[in-house]
N, C-alpha and C positions, 0 to 999 in steps of 0.2 A: 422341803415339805411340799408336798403334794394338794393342790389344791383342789377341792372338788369343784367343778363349774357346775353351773347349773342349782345345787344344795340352792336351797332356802338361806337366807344372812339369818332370819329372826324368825318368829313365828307372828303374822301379820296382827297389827293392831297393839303389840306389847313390846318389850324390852327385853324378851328373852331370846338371848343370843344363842346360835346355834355354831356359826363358825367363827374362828379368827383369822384377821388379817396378814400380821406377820407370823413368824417362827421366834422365837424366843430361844436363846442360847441356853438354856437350861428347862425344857418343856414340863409343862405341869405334869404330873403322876395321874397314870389313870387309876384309881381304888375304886374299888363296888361301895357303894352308898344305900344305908337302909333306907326304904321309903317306907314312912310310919303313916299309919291310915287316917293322921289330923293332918300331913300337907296341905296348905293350902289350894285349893281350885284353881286359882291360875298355874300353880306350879304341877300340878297333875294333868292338867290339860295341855301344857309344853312339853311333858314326857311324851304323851300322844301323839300330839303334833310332830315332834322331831322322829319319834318311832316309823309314822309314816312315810316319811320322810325320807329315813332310811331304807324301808323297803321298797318305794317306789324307785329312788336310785339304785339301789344294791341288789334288792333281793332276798336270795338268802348265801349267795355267794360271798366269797372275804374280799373285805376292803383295807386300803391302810387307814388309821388316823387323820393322817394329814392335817388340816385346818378344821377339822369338827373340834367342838367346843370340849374340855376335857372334864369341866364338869356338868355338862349335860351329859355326856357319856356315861357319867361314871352315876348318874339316875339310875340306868338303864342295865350297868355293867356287872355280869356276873348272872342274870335273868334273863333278859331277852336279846340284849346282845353278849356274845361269848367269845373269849381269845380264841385264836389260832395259833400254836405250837411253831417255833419259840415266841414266845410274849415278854416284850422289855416295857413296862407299864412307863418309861419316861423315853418316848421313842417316838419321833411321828409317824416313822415308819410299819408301828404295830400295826399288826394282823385283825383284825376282826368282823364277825361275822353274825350274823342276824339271826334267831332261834324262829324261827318262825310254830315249832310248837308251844316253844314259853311265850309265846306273844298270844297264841292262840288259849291260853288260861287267863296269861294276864288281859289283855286287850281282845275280847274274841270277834269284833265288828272289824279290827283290824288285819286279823288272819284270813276273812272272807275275803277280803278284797285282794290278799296276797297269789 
């Protein structure tokens, strides 16, 4: 598993985690998850947060997984960030890669600065 250096651990002031520590012999699944428009504000706001996040390290070029958090990802997964061809959703090795147009509908203060 591939570590990002640098990434963010948490999103400052909270307990929401962005990456993990070790590898796990059987890696959580990535699945897209709906985000319903009564989430919570802190948890909307960590979407944000880690989205930046991602594009200030990445871009909009592909990364592996590695140590990003599998369900914070999977906030995110299928919208603004998108697989990469072949995609094993229990892999840390997966592919994946930043939309920066779906970021720019969903998040558009976010796309500026991209």
């Amino acid at each position: 598993m591939i570590k990002h250096r640098g990434f963010p651990g948490r999103q400052p002031g909270t307990d929401m985690q962005f990456v993990i520590r070790r590898a796990s012999p059987k890696p959580t699944e990535l699945k897209a998850r709906e985000r319903f428009r009564d989430r919570r504000p802190a948890d909307r706001e960590a979407d944000e947060y880690f989205l930046a996040a991602l594009i200030e390290h990445f871009g909009d070029e592909p990364f592996e997984r590695g140590n990003l958090d599998a369900g914070r990802l999977s906030w995110l997964l299928g919208r603004e960030v998108v697989t990469v061809e072949p995609f094993d959703p229990t892999s840390y090795e997966a592919l994946l890669r930043v939309d920066l147009d779906a970021v720019a509908k969903s998040f558009p203060h976010l796309a500026e600065q991209a």
